[in-house]
N, C-alpha and C positions, 0 to 999 in steps of 0.2 A: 585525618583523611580529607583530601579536598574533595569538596560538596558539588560544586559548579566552577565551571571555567571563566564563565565571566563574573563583570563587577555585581556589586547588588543595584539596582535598581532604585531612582527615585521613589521613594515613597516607601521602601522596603523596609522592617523593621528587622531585623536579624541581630542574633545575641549568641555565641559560644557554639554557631553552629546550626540552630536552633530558628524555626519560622515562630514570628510572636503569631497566639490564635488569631486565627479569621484573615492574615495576610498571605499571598502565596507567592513562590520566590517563581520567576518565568528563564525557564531552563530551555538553552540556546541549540536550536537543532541544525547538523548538514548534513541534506540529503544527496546520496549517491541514488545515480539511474532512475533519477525525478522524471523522468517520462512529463507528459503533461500533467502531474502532478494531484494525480488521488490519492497517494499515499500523506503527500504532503496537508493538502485539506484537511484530512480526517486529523492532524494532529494539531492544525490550529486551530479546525472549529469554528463555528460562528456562522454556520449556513444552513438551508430550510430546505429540506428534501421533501417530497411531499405534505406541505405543509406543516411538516415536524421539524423543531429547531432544535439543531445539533449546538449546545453549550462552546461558547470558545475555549480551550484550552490550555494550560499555564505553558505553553511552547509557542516557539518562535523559532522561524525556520531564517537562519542567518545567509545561509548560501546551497543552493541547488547547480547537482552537476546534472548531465545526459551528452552523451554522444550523438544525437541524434537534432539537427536543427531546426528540423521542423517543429520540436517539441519547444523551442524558442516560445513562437508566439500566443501557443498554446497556454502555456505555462503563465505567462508575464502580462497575458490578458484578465488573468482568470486568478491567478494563486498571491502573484508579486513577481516582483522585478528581481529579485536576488538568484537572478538563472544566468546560467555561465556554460555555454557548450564547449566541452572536454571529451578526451579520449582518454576515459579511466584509468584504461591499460598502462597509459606513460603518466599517470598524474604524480606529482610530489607533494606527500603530504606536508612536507614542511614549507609550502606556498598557499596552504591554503587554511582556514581562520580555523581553531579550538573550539568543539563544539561540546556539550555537554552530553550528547546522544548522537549515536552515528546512524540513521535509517536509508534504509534500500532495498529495493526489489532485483538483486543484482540478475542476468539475466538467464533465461529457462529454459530456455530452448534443447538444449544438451540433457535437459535432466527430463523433460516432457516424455510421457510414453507415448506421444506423436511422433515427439523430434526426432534427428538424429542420431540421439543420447552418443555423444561424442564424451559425455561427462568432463570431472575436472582436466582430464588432459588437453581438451580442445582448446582455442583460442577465446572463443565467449564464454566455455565451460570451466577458466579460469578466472573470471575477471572478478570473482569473490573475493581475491587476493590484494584486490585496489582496496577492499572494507576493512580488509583483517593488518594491512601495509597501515591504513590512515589508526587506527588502533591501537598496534604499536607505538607509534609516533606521541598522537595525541591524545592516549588513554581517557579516553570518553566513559563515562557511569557505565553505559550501554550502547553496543550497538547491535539494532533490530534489522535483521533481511528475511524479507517474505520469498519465496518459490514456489514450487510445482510440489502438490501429495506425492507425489511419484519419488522426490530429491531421497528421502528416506530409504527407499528401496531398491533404490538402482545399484546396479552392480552389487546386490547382497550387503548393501551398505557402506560400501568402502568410501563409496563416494561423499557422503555425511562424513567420515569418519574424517577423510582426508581436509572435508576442509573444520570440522572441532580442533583438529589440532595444529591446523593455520592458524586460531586465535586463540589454541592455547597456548602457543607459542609467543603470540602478541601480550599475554595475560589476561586472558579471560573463562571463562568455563560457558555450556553451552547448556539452554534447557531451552524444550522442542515443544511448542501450540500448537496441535493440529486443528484447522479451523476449518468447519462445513457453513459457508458464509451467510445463508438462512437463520441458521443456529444467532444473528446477530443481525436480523432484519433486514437482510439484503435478497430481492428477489428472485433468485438466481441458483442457479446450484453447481456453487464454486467452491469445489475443492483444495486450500492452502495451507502448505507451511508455515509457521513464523519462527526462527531462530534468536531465542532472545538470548545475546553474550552479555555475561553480568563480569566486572571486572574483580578479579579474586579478592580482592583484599575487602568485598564488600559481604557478608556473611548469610544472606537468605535472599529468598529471588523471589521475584514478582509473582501477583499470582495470576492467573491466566484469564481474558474477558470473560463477563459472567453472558452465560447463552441466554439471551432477553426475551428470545423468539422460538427454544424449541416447544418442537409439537403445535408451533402458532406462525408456520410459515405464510409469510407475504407470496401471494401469488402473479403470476405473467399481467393476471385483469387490471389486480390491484392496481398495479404499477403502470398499466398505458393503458386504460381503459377509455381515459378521459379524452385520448388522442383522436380517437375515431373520429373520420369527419375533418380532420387537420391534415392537411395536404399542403402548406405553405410555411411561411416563414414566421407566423403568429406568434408562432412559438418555434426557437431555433433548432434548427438543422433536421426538423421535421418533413423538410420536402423531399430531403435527401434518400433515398434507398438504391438498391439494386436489383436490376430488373430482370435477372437470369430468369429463365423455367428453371432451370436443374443446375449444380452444379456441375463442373466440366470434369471434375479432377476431387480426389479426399474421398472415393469408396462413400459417395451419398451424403458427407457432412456435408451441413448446412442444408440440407433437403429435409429435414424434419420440420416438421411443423410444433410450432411455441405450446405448451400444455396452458389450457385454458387458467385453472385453479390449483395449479402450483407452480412452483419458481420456475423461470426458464430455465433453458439451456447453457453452458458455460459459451461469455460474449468473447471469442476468440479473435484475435491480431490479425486470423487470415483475411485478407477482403476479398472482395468481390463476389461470387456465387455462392462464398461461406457464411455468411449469413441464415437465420430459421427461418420461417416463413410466420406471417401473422398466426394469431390464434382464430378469427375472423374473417379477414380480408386477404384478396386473393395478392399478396403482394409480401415479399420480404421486409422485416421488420427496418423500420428507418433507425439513423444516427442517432436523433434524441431516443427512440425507443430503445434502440442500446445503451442507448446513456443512461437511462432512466433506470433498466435492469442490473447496468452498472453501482447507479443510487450518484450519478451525479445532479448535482440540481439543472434546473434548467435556466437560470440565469449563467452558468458555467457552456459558454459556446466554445463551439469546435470549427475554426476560422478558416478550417483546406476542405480540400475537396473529400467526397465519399471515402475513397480507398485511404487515403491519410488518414482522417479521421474515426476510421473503425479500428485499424490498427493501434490506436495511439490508443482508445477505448479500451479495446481489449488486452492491452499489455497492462493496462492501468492495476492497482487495488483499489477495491470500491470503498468509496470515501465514507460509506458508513460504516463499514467493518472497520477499515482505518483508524475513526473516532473511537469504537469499543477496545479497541488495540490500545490506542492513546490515553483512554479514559482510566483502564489500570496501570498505565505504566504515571498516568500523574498520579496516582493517589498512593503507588510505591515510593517516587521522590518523594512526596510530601510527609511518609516515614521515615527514609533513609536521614530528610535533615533533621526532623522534631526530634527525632530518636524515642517515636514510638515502640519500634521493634529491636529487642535484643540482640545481642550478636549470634542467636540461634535462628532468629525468626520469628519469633513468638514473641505474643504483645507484654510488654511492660503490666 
């Protein structure tokens, strides 16, 4: 069974398959609908979110796509240079590199109980079909797409349904994370899928992030307390907010005010008046305070203007949940090569 797509690595000691102890083989990632890229973070790791350091990762992210170009500078300021703006829809996988793991947040709008649940038949509410196309092609271990709690349930499931059998058609089978993103230290209360496709011929599946934080939820304070009194650039993108009274438009979202002593509100893509309002202060929460409820760090700037930058925010996954996502799917390769686990699943 091949293990990884690419070569081994200087310094790797590899034998029959097999990682010798204490080396670990770094498993070659392309992400589809890299947005400005918190999915991607979380899976290389090496960053300090509230002064807590998130471990680097045995991943490497080879090539990021996104349709969207403002996510350009975003991305290449912040993550790496290996970003390439595309239109997934016409992409060919046989142009673009072999990766060992295919991840993406393909996009949700269609699946949202906001949206216009257009679902798989729509033009964005197909673009799953670029993940399950490159899978095909280049049979990746796994490929990982995060969406909307709602994908499960729309249309009575049909909508899941149809796209399981988009990659089981590619060869893969499908097991479903439902993730409450608290539940993994993230301030917020974000609701997510995670569809992890395992490719058949591999015989037990990952097991799901361990919840580090329930019952021990990070709160709105936790998370931007420290900001009070930061009106400038001190600290990035802090000066930035929006100055609505009221919302204009969305039946009162973003007219709630941020809950003091538990996680905020889910940090939505819509701008301008949709933003919460402080827990505190008579003003809608800023950029970095989205960022922050996000769990990006704040060396991680956001280089456009307001409206761009909350959008790119909230389309994001939060690069902590990310890292607990990453953090079990390395320690499943690190079985699949040792050949810890049996061709049942169960340990040796």
């Amino acid at each position: 069974m091949r293990i990884f797509a690419s070569s081994t690595p200087t310094g790797a000691n590899i034998s029959s398959g097999k990682i010798i102890k204490g080396e670990k083989k770094v498993a070659k990632i392309v992400s589809f609908f890299a947005g400005c890229g918190g999915l991607d973070l979380g899976f290389v790791g090496g960053f300090t979110y509230r002064n807590q350091k998130y471990a680097k990762q045995p991943f490497e992210v080879v090539q990021a796509y996104d349709f969207d170009a403002a996510c350009e500078p975003t991305y290449k300021s912040n993550v790496g240079e290996h970003f390439q703006i595309m239109d997934l829809a016409k992409a060919k996988p046989a142009e673009m590199p072999r990766g060992d793991i295919l991840i993406g947040g393909f996009p949700c709008q269609e699946f949202s109980i906001c949206g216009p649940k257009g679902g798989t038949d729509s033009k964005r509410g197909s673009l799953f079909k670029s993940m399950s196309a490159y899978a095909k092609f280049h049979q990746p271990l796994l490929v990982i797409a995060e969406n909307v709690a709602h994908l499960p349930r729309m249309n009575e499931g049909n909508e899941l349904r149809r796209i399981k059998k988009s990659f089981a058609d590619a060869g893969y089978r499908c097991i479903q994370w439902d993730m409450y993103a608290p539940d993994y230290g993230v301030p917020q209360a974000r609701q997510r899928v995670v569809l992890v496709f395992v490719r058949k011929d591999i015989a037990f599946d990952p097991l799901p992030p361990r919840q580090t934080f329930a019952g021990k939820y990070r709160s709105v304070e936790w998370a931007i307390s420290d900001l009070i009194g930061i009106d400038d650039e001190t600290v990035a993108n802090q000066s930035q907010y929006f100055k609505a009274a009221l919302a204009k438009s969305g039946n009162g979202q973003g007219d709630e005010t941020s809950p003091r002593n538990a996680p905020g509100y889910t940090v939505r893509a819509n701008a301008k008046s949709r933003v919460q309002f402080h827990y505190a202060l008579p003003r809608r929460l800023t950029i970095r305070e989205c960022a922050r409820l996000q769990t990006f760090p704040d060396n991680f700037v956001f280089p456009h203007a307001a409206t761009t930058n909350i959008r790119q925010i909230g389309n994001a996954v939060p690069p902590v949940m990310a890292h607990a996502i990453a953090t079990s799917i390395g320690a499943y390769l690190e079985d699949v090569v040792s050949g810890k686990l049996d061709t049942k699943g169960g340990e040796k």
